[in-house]
C-alpha positions in Angstrom: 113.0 91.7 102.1 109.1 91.4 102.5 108.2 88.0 102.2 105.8 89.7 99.3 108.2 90.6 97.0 110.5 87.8 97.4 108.1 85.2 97.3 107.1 87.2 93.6 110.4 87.1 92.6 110.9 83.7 93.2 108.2 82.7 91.3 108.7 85.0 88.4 112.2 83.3 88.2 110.5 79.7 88.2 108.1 80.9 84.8 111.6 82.1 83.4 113.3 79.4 84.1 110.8 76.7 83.1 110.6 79.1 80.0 113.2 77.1 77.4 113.3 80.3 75.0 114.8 82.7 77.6 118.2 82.2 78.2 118.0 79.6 75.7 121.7 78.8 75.9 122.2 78.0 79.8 121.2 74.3 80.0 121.4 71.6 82.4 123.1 71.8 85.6 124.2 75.3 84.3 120.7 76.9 84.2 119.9 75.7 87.6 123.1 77.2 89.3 122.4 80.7 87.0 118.2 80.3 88.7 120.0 80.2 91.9 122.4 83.0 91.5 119.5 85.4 90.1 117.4 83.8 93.5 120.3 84.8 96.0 121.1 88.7 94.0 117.5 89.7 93.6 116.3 89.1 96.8 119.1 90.5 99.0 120.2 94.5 99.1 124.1 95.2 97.9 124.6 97.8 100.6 122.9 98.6 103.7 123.8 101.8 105.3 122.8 102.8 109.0 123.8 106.2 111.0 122.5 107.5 114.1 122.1 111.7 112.8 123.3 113.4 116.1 120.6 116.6 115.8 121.3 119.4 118.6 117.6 120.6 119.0 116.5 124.5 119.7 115.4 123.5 123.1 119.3 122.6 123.9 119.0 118.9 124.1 120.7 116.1 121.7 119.1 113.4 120.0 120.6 110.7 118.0 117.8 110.1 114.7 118.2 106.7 112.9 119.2 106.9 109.5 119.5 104.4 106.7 120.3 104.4 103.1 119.9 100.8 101.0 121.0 100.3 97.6 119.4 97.2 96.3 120.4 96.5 92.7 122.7 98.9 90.1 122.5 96.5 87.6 120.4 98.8 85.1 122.2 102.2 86.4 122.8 104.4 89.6 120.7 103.6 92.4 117.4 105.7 93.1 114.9 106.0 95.7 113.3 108.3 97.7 113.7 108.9 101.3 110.9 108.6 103.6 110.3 110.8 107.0 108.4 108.5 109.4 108.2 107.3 112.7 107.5 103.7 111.3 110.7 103.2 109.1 112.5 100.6 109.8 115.2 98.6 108.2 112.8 95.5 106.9 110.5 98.2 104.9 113.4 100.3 103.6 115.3 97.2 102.2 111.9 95.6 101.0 111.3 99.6 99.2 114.5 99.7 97.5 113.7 96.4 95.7 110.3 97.5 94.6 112.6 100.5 93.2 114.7 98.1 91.4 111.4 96.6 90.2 109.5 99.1 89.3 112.5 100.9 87.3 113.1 97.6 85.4 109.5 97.5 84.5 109.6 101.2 82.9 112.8 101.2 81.0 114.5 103.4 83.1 118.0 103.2 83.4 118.1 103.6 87.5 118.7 100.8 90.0 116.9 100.3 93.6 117.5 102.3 96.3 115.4 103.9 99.4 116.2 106.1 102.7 114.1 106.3 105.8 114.6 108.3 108.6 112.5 107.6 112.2 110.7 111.0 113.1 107.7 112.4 112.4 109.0 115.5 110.7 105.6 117.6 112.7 107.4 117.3 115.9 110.7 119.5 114.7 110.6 123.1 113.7 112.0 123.9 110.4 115.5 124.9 111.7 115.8 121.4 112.8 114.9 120.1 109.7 116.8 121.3 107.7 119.7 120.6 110.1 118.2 116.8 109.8 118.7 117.2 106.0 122.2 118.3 106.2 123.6 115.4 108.6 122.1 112.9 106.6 123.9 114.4 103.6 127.1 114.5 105.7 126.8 111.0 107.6 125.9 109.2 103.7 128.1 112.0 101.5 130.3 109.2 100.2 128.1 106.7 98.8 125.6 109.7 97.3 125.8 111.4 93.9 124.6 112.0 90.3 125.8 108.6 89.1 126.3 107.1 91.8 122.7 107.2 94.3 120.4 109.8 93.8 117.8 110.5 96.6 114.2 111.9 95.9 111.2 113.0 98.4 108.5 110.3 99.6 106.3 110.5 102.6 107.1 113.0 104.9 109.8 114.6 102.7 109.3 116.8 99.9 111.0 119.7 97.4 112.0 122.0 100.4 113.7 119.1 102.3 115.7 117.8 98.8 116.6 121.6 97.9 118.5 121.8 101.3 120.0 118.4 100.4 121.5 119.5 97.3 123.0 122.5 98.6 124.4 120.6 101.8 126.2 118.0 98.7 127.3 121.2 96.6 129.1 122.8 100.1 131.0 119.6 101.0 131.3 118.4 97.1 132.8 121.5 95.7 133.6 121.4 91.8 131.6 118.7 91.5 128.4 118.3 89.7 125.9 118.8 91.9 122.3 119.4 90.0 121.4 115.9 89.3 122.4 114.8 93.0 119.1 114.8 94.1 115.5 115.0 92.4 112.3 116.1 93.5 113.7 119.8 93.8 111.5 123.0 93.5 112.1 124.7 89.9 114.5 127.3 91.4 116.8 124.6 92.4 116.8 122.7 89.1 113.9 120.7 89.8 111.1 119.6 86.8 107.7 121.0 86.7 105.4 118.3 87.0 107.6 116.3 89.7 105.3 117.1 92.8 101.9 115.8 90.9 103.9 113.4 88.7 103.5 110.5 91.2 99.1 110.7 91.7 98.8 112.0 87.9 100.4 108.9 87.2 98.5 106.8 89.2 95.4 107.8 87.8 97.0 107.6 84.4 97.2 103.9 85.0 93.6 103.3 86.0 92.1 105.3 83.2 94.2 104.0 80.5 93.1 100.5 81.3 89.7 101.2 81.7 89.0 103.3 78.9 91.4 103.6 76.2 92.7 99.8 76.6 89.2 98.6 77.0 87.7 100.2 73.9 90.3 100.0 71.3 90.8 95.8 72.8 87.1 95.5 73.5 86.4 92.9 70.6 89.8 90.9 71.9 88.5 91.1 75.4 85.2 90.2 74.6 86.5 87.1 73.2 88.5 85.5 75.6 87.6 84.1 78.9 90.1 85.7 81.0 88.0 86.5 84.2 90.1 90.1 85.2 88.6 90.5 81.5 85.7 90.2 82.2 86.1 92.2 85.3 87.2 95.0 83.0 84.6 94.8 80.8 81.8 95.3 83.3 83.0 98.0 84.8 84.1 99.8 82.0 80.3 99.2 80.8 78.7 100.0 83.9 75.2 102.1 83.3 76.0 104.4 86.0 78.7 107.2 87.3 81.7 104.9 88.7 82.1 105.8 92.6 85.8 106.2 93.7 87.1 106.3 97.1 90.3 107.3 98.2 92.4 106.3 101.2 95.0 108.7 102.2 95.2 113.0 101.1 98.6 113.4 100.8 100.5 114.4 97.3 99.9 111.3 95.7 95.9 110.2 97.2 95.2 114.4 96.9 96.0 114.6 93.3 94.7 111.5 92.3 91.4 112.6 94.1 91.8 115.7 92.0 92.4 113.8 88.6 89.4 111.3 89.3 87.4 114.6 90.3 87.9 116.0 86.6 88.5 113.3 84.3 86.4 113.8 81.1 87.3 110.3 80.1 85.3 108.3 82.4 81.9 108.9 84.2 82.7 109.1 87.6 82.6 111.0 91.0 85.0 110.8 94.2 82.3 109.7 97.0 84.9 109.3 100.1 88.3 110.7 100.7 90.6 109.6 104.2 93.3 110.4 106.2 95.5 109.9 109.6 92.2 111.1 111.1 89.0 110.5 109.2 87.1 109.5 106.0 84.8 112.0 104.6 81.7 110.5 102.1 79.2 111.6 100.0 76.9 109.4 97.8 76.6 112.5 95.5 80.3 113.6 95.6 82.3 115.8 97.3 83.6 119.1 96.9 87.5 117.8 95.9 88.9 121.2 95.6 88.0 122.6 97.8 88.9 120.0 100.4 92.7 119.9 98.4 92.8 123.8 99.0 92.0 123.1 103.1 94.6 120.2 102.9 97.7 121.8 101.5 96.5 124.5 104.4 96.7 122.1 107.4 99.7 119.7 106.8 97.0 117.7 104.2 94.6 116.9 107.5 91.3 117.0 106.4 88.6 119.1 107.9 87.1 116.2 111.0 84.4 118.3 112.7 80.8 118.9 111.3 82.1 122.9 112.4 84.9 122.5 109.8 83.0 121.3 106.8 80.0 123.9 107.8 82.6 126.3 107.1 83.6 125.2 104.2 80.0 124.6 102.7 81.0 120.6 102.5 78.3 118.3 103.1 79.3 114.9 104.3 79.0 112.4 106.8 82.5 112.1 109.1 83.3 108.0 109.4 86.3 106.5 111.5 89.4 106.7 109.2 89.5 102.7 107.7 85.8 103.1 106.6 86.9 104.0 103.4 88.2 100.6 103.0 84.8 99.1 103.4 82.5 101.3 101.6 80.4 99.9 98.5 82.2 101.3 95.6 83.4 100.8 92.1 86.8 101.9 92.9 89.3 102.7 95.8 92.8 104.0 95.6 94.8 103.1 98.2 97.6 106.0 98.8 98.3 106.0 102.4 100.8 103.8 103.9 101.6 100.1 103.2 99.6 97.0 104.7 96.3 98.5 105.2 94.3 95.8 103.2 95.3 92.3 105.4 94.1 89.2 105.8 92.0 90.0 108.7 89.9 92.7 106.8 90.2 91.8 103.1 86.7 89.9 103.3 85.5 93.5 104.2 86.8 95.5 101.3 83.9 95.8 98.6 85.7 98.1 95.8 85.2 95.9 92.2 88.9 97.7 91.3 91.6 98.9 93.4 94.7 100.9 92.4 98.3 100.8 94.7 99.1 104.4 94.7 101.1 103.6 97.7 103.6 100.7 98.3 102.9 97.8 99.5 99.2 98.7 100.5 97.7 95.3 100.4 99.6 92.3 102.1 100.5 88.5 100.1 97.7 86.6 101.3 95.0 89.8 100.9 96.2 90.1 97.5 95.5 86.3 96.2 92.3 86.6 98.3 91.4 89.5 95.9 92.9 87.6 92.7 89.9 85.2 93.9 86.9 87.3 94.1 88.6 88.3 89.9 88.9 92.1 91.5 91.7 93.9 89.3 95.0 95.5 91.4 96.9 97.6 89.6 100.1 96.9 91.8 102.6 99.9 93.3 105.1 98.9 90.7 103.0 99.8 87.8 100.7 102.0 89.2 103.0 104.5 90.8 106.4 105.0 89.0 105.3 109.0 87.9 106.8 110.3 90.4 110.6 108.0 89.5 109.9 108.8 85.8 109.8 112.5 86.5 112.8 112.5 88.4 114.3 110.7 85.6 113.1 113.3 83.2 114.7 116.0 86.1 118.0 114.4 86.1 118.4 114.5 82.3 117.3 118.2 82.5 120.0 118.9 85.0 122.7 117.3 83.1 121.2 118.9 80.1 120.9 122.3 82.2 117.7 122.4 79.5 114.2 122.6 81.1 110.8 121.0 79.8 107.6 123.0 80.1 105.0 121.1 82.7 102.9 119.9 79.1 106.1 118.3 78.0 106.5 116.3 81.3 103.0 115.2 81.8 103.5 114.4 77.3 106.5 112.5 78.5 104.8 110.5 81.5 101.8 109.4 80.1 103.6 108.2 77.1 105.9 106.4 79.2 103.6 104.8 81.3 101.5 103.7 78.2 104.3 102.0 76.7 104.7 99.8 79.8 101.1 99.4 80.1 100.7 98.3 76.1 103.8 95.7 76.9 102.2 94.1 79.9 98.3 93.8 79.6 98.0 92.0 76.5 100.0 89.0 78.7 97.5 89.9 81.8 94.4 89.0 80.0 95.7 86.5 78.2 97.7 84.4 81.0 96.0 83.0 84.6 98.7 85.5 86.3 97.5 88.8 88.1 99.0 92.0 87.1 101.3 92.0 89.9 102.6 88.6 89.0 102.9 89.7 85.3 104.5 93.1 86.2 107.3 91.2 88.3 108.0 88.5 86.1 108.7 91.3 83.0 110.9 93.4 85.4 112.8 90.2 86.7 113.3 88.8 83.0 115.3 92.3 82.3 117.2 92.6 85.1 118.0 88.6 85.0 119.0 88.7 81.0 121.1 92.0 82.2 122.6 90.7 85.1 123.6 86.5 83.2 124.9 89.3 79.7 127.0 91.6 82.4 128.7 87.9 83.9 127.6 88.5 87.2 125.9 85.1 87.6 129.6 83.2 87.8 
């Protein structure tokens, strides 16, 4: 596991345990040996599951893909995750996903475990044929340990409805009279999939920054004002700021796109989107850019962004083309980070000038970044808060299929925001009143239900 997460873990479990009310029973020697059982089960997977996919290309040569599938934790219900298409999966990020899955599900009151998938390609370099032949092996090589209530796969980078529909048929063919609906999640709405699921993950993330700053803000603003919490006080200024809020961006796929998008039209705040950035460039504008139109030419061109001054002419765009990791560094109010994980690092943190950031990605800023941030009193709304839409959709989905009864996409969205404000009202009040950061607060109420779970359940003997 990342030494992040378990380092969190362990202390969230040191609060708890120095904490006589919880598990107010386990004493002594006792409570020690149960602190050291929780220690050795959260930080270690159940199950990890490798396979080298043998994939017969169109050109007539083999290859032999990679594979994994880890299931962390099933304390709190079947094990769910999504499964990542990348060249840079690997068995240390999978395993160190799945917890945050075990986390973050914890955290929202949803009755799934951890799990994650990864397998090593970049999914550009194989026509669609071999794709979906990809998809189908993976199904075949894990079939046994896969299944509605058993471990139920959903897109993340790289992967997305087309790839889980071909899934789902590949587990109804070899998993015949069996249900097969809830299987997988992230689906396109012919297959049984829930409007909403694609945006659910970005929507969310926005959701996040723009409850805190403006509903929790103004109906706590007398509260706030009052205490000398300095993320607080951080909050207050910002959410007071005399001028438009400037938001950046990092990374245009689904969940940095339609966050762009959300930030681009929120009514709620006073802002504009002044940088946007992919794998190949950032785009600014002190005045704001165009975000529609650049989401219409990403979902175009495999969500590249237009990177020549020809490009943006053609589009009527006006901004200025800077190296991709400028949007890291430029002077404004807010950046989300939605790209891939460890971008923000000890070696560049001093760099970063945002006053807030949100994790729409996982594991975007390292340990040692993050308490270098917690310094400087800059507010990180972590991944595990931050960017459970697009798990609480596909919670919503798998109800629907067992329910074979669909939700219309204002029902979903309903049903997301008010599930993301219930675990936003049960965890800030203990953020600005505690010296812990959000992350740290997020963990330790995600720990404390899976550890009360886990010593009720008799799994700590």
């Amino acid at each position: 596991m990342d030494l992040q997460t378990d380092e969190i873990i362990g202390q969230s479990l040191q609060v708890l345990k120095e904490t006589s009310s919880f598990l107010s029973d386990v004493n002594g020697c006792h409570r020690d040996q149960v602190f050291d059982s929780l220690a050795a089960i959260l930080s270690t997977p159940n199950k990890v599951h490798k396979a080298f996919l043998r994939i017969p290309l169109e050109n007539g040569n083999v290859r032999r893909i990679p594979a994994y599938r880890i299931q962390h934790n099933d304390t709190l219900g079947p094990y769910k995750g999504g499964i990542r298409f990348h060249e840079s999966v690997n068995e240390t990020e999978v395993a160190n996903l799945a917890a945050l899955m075990t986390l973050k599900n914890a955290l929202h009151e949803i009755p799934f475990g951890g799990g994650k998938g990864g397998i090593i390609i970049n999914p550009q370099h194989y026509t669609a044929k071999e794709l979906n032949l990809i998809c189908k092996k993976y199904v075949q090589y894990f079939n046994d340990i896969l299944g509605p209530d058993k471990d139920i796969p959903a897109p993340d980078m790289g992967s997305g409805e087309r790839e889980m529909d071909w899934m789902m048929s590949e587990y109804k063919s070899i998993n015949p009279g069996k249900p097969y609906l809830g299987s997988f999640t992230g689906k396109s709405t012919v297959s049984g999939g829930s409007l909403g699921r694609k945006e659910a993950t970005g929507k969310g993330v926005y959701f996040s920054f723009r409850y805190m700053l403006h509903h929790y803000a103004n109906d706590h603003r007398e509260w706030l004002t009052g205490t000398d919490n300095r993320f607080a006080r951080s909050l207050l200024a910002l959410a007071d700021h005399p001028r438009p809020l400037t938001v950046a961006v990092q990374g245009f796929g689904n969940v940095g796109a339609v966050a762009a998008l959300e930030a681009h039209r929120c009514s709620y705040l006073n802002g504009k989107v002044v940088a946007v950035s992919d794998r190949n460039v950032t785009l600014f504008h002190a005045d704001g850019l165009p975000v529609p139109v650049l989401y219409e030419y990403s979902s175009r061109h495999w969500g590249d962004l237009p990177k020549t001054a020809e490009e943006l002419a053609t589009l009527g765009v006006h901004a200025q083309i800077l190296d991709r990791e400028q949007v890291l560094f430029l002077d404004v109010d807010v950046l989300f980070l939605a790209a891939l994980q460890d971008q923000v690092r000890e070696d560049n943190v001093e760099q970063v000038r945002a006053r807030f950031i949100v994790e729409g990605a996982n594991a975007p800023i390292t340990g040692k970044a993050d308490a270098a941030l917690a310094n400087r009193d800059i507010i990180v709304i972590p991944d595990i808060l931050a960017n459970a839409g697009g798990v609480i959709v596909s919670y919503f989905e798998w109800l629907q299929d067992r329910e074979t009864q669909f939700y219309d996409e204002e029902q979903v969205y309903n049903l997301l925001y008010g599930k993301m404000q219930g675990t936003m009202k049960g965890i800030l009040p203990a953020f600005f009143a505690d010296g812990l950061t959000l992350r740290q607060n997020c963990y330790k109420h995600a720990v404390k239900k899976l550890s009360t779970a886990l010593y009720r359940q008799g799994k700590l003997f």
